[in-house]
C-alpha positions as CSV (number, residue, x, y, z in Angstrom):
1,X,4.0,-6.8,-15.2
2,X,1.4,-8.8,-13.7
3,X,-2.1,-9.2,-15.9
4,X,-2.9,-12.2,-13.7
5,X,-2.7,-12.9,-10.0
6,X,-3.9,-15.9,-8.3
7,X,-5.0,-15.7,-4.8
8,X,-5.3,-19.3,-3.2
9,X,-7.5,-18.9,0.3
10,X,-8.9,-21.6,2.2
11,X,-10.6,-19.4,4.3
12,X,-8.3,-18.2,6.9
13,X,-7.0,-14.9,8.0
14,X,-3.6,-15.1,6.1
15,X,-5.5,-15.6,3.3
16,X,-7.2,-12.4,3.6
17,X,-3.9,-10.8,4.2
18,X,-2.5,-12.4,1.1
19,X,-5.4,-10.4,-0.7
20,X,-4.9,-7.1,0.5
21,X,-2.0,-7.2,-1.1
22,X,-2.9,-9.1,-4.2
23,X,-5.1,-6.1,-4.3
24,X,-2.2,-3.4,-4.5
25,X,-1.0,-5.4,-6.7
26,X,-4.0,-5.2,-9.3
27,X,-4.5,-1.6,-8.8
28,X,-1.6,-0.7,-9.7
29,X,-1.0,-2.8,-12.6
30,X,-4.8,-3.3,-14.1
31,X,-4.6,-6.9,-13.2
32,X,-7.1,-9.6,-13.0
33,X,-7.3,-11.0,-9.9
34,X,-8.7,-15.3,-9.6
35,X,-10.0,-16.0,-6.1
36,X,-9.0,-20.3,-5.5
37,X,-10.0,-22.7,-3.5
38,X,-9.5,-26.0,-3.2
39,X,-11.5,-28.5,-1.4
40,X,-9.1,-31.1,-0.1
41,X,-9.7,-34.7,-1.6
42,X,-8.0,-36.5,1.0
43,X,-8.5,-37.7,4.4
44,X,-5.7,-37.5,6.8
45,X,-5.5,-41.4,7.4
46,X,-7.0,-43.4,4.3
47,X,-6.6,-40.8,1.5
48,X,-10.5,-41.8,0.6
49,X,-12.8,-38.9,-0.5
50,X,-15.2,-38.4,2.1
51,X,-18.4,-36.6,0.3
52,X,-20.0,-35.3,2.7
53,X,-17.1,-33.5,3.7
54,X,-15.9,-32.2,0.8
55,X,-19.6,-31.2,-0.2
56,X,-18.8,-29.1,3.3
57,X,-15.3,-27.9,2.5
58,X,-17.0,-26.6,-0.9
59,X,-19.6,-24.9,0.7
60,X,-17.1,-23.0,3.1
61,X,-14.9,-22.3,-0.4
62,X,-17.7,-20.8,-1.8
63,X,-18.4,-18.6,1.4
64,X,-15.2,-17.9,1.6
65,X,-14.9,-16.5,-2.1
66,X,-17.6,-14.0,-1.6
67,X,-16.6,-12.5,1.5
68,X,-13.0,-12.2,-0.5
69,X,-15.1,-10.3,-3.4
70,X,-16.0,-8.0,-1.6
71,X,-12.9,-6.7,-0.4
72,X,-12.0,-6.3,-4.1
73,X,-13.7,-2.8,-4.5
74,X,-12.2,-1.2,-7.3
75,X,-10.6,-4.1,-9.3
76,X,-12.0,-4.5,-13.0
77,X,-11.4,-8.4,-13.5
78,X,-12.3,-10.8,-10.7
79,X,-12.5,-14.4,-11.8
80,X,-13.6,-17.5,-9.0
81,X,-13.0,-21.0,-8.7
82,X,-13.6,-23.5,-6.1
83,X,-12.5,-27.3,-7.3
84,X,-12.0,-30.7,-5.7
85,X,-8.3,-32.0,-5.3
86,X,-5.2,-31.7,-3.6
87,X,-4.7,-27.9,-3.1
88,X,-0.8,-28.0,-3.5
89,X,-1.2,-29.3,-6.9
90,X,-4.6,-27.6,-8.1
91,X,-3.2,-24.0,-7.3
92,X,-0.2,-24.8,-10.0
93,X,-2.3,-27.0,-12.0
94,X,-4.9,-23.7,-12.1
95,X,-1.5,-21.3,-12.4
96,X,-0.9,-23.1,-15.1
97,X,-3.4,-23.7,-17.1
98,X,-5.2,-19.6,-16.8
99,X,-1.2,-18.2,-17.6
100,X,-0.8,-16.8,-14.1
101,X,1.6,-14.6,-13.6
102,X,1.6,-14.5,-9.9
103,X,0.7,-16.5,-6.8
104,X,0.2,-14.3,-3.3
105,X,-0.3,-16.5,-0.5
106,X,-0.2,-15.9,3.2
107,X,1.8,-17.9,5.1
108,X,-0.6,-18.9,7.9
109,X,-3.4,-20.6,6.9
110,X,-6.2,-22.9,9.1
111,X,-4.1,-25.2,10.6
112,X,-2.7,-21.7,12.9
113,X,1.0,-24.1,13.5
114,X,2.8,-20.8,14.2
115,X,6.1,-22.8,14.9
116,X,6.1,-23.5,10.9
117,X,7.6,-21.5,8.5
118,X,5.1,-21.3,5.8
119,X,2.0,-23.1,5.7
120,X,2.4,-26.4,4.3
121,X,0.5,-26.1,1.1
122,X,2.3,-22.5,0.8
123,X,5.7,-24.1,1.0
124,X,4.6,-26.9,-1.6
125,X,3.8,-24.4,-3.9
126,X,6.6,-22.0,-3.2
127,X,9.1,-25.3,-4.4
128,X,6.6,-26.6,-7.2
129,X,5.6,-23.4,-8.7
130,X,6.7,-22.3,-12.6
131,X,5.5,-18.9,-12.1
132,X,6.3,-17.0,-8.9
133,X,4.7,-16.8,-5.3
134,X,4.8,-14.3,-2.8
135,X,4.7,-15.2,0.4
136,X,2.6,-13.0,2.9
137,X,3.0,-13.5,6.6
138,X,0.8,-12.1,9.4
139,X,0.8,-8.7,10.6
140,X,1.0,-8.9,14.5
């Protein structure tokens, strides 16, 4: 059912909620799972790369991606990725592109706005997707 699941982080603890179950998910069904970040392009006021910073945000990605790898104990296919962009559209541009079949992502991520619903990059995704997402929230 699902040969190819695509777990977005950017580091946080919904993230690493998402994967736990991402990693049901591939036990059960001998799926690959691709590990994703993406190191966000933009600044919050100019929309100018800053490259020190992003240097920096790909430095936690890549942090970030190991410690995720070795949670995944027991799944065959692992596959890693950190790029440069805007993560809403790299996560279905990378969906895309490596014929995902699923998207788990939690529904908290760094910015920790518990009044929001989803995350906003989350709830981009969820209404921009072509393959589906599931949405993983905390577990308080």
């Amino acid at each position: 059912m699902y040969n190819k699941i695509l777990v977005p982080t950017d580091g946080s603890e919904g993230s690493k909620i998402a994967l736990e179950h991402a990693k049901g998910l591939a036990e059960k069904y001998s799926s690959e799972i691709h590990l994703l970040y993406v190191a966000d392009v933009r600044t919050h006021n100019t929309g100018e790369i800053i490259p020190n910073l992003v240097a920096e945000l790909e430095k936690i990605g890549e942090e970030s991606i190991e410690s995720m790898k070795e949670s995944l104990e027991g799944v065959e296919g692992i596959k890693d990725s950190v790029i440069k962009g805007i993560p809403h559209r790299e996560i279905n541009d990378y969906a895309d592109e490596k014929d995902i079949d699923l998207i788990v992502m939690g529904t908290h991520g760094r910015t920790g706005l518990d009044r929001i619903l989803l995350g906003s990059v989350t709830e981009k995704v969820v209404r921009t997707s072509n393959v589906p997402v599931m949405t993983v929230g905390r577990e308080d």
